[in-house]
Every structure is written in structure tokens, then in C-alpha cells.
mmCIF file of the C-alpha atoms, coordinates in Angstrom:
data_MODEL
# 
_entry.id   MODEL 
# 
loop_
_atom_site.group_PDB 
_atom_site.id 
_atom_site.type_symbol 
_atom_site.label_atom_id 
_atom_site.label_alt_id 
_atom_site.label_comp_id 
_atom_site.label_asym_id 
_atom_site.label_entity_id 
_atom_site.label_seq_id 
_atom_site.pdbx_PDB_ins_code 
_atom_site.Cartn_x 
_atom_site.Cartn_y 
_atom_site.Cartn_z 
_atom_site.occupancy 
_atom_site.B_iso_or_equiv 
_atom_site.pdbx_formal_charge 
_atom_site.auth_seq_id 
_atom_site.auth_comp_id 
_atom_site.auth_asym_id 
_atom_site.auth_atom_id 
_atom_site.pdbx_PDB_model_num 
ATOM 1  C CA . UNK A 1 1  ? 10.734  2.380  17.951 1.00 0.00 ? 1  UNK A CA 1 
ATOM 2  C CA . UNK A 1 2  ? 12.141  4.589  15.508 1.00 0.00 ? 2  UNK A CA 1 
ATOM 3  C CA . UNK A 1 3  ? 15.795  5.768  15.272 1.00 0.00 ? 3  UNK A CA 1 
ATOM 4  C CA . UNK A 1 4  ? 16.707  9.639  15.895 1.00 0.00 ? 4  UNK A CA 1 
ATOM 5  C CA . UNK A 1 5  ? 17.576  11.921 12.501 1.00 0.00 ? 5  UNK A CA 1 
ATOM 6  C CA . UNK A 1 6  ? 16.243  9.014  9.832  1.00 0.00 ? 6  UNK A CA 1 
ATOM 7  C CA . UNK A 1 7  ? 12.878  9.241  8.211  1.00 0.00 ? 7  UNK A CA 1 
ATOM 8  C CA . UNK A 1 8  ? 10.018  6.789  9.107  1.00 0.00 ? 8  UNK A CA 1 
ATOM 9  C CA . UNK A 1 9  ? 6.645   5.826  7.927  1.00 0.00 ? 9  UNK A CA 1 
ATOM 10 C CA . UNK A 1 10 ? 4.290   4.502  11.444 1.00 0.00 ? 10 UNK A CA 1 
ATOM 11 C CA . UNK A 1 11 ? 3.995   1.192  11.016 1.00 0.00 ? 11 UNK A CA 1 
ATOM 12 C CA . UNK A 1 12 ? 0.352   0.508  10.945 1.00 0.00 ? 12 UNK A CA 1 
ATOM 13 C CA . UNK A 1 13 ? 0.906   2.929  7.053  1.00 0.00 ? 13 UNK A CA 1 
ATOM 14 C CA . UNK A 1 14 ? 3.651   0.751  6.016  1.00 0.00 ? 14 UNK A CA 1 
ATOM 15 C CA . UNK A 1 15 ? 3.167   -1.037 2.479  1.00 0.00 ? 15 UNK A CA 1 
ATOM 16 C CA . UNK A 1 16 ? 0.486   1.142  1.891  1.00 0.00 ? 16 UNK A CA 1 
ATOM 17 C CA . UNK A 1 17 ? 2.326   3.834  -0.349 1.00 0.00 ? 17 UNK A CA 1 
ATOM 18 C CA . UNK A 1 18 ? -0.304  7.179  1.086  1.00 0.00 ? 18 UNK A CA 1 
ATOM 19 C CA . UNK A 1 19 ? 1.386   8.116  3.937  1.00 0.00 ? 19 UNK A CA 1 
ATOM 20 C CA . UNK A 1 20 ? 3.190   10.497 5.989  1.00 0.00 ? 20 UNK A CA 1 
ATOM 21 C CA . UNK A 1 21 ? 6.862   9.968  7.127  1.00 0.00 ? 21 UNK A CA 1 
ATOM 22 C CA . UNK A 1 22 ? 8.391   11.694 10.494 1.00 0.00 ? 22 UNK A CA 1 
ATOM 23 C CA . UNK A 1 23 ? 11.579  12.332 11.064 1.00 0.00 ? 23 UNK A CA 1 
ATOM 24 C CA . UNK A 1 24 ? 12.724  13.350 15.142 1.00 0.00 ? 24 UNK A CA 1 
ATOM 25 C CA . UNK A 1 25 ? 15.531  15.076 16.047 1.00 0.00 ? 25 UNK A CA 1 
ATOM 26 C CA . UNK A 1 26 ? 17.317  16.568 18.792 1.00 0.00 ? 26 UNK A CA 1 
ATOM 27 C CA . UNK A 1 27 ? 15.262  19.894 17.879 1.00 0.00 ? 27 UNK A CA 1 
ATOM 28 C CA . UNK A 1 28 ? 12.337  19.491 16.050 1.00 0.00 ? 28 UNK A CA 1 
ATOM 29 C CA . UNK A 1 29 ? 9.918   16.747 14.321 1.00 0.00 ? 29 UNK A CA 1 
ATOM 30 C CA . UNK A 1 30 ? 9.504   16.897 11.309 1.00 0.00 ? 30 UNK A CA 1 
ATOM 31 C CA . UNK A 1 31 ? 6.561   15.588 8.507  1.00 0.00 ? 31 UNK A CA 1 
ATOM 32 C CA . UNK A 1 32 ? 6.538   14.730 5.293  1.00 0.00 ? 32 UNK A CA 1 
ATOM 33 C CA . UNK A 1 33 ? 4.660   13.065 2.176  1.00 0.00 ? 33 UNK A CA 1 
ATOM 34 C CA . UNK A 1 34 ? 5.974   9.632  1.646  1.00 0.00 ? 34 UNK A CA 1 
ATOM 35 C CA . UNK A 1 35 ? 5.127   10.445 -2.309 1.00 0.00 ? 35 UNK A CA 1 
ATOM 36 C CA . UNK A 1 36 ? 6.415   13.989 -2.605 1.00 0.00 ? 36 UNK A CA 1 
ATOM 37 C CA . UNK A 1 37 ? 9.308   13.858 0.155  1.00 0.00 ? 37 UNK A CA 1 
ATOM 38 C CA . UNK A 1 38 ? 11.283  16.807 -1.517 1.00 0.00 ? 38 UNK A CA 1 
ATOM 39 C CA . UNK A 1 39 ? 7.763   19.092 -1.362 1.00 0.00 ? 39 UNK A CA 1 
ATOM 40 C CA . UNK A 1 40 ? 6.899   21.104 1.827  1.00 0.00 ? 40 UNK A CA 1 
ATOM 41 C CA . UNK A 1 41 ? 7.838   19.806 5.154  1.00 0.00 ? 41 UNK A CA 1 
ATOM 42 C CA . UNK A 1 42 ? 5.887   20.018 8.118  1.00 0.00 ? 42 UNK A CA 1 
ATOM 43 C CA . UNK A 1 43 ? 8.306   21.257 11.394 1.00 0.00 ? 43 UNK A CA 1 
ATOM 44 C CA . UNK A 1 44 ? 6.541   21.281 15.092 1.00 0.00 ? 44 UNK A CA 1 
ATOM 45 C CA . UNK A 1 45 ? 8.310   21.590 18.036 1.00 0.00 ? 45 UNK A CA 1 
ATOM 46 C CA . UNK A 1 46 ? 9.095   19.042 20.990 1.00 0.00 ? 46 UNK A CA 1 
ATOM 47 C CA . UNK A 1 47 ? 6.282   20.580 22.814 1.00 0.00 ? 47 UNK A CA 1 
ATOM 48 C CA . UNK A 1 48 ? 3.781   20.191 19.753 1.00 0.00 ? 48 UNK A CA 1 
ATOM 49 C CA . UNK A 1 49 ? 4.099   17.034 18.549 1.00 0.00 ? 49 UNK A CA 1 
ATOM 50 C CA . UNK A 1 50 ? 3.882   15.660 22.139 1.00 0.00 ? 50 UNK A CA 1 
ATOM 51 C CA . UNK A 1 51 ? 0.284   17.882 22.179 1.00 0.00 ? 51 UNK A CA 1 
ATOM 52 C CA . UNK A 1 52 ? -0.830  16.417 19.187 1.00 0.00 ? 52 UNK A CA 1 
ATOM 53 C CA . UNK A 1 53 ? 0.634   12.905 19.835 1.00 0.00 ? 53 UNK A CA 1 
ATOM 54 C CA . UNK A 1 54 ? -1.393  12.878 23.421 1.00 0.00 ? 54 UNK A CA 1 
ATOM 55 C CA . UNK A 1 55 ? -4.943  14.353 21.942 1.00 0.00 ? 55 UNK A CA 1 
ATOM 56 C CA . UNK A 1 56 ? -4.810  11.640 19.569 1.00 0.00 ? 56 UNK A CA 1 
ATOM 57 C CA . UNK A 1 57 ? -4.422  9.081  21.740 1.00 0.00 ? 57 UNK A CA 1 
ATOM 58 C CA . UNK A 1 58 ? -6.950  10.725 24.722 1.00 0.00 ? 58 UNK A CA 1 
ATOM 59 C CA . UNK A 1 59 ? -9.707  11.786 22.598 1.00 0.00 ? 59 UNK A CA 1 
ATOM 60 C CA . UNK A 1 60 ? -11.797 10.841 19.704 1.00 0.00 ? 60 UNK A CA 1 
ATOM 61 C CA . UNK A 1 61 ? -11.411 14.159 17.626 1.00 0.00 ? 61 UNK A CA 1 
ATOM 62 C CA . UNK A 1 62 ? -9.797  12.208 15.047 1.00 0.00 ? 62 UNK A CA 1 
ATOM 63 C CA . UNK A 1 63 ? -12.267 9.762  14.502 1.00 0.00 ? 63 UNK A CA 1 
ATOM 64 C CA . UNK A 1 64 ? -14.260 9.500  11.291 1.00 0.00 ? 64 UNK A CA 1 
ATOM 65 C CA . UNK A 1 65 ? -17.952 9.712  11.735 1.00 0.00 ? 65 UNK A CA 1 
ATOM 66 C CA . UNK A 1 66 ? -20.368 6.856  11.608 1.00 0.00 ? 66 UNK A CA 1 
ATOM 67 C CA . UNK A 1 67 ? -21.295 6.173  7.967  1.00 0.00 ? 67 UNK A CA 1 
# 
């Protein structure tokens, strides 16, 4: 589980070196690029990250198509 106010990269990205890194806080989350981190930075509230978080895991809009 990740720590409140330090930046993380999920662990199923780790070692990979193309990924996104989150940071929570008492106020917002916050997203990143791993290889840019002082480039834009993503901000969503509470409320939207815990939308996004549960349509990921309850449906398949995020799936790639069959090949």
C-alpha cells in the first residue's frame, strides 16, 4: 500500500521505466510521468480518482481490443 504525500509508481509498472507515478494526499491525487516528473501534473479530486479507480476495476472499457 502506498504511503500518503510520497510519489509512487503501481507496482505491476515497476522496473519498466514508461509509467505513471501517483502521489495521494489529504486533498487531492495527483499524476505524473515517471520520465518527465517536473512536466504537467495531472490533479483529480477524492471523488474522481475513486470514479475512475472503480470503472477500471468494474468494467472492461479499458481493455485493448482483440488483435
Amino acid at each position: 500500500m502506498p504511503q500518503w504525500n510520497e510519489w509512487f509508481t503501481p507496482r505491476r509498472s515497476a522496473n519498466q521505466g514508461n509509467c505513471v507515478e501517483t502521489l495521494l494526499t489529504s486533498k487531492a491525487v495527483y499524476v505524473r510521468n515517471s520520465k518527465r516528473p517536473d512536466e504537467a501534473t495531472l490533479t483529480f479530486t477524492h471523488d474522481e480518482w475513486r470514479a475512475f479507480i472503480d470503472s477500471v476495476k468494474e468494467y472492461s472499457d479499458y481493455a485493448l481490443p482483440p488483435q
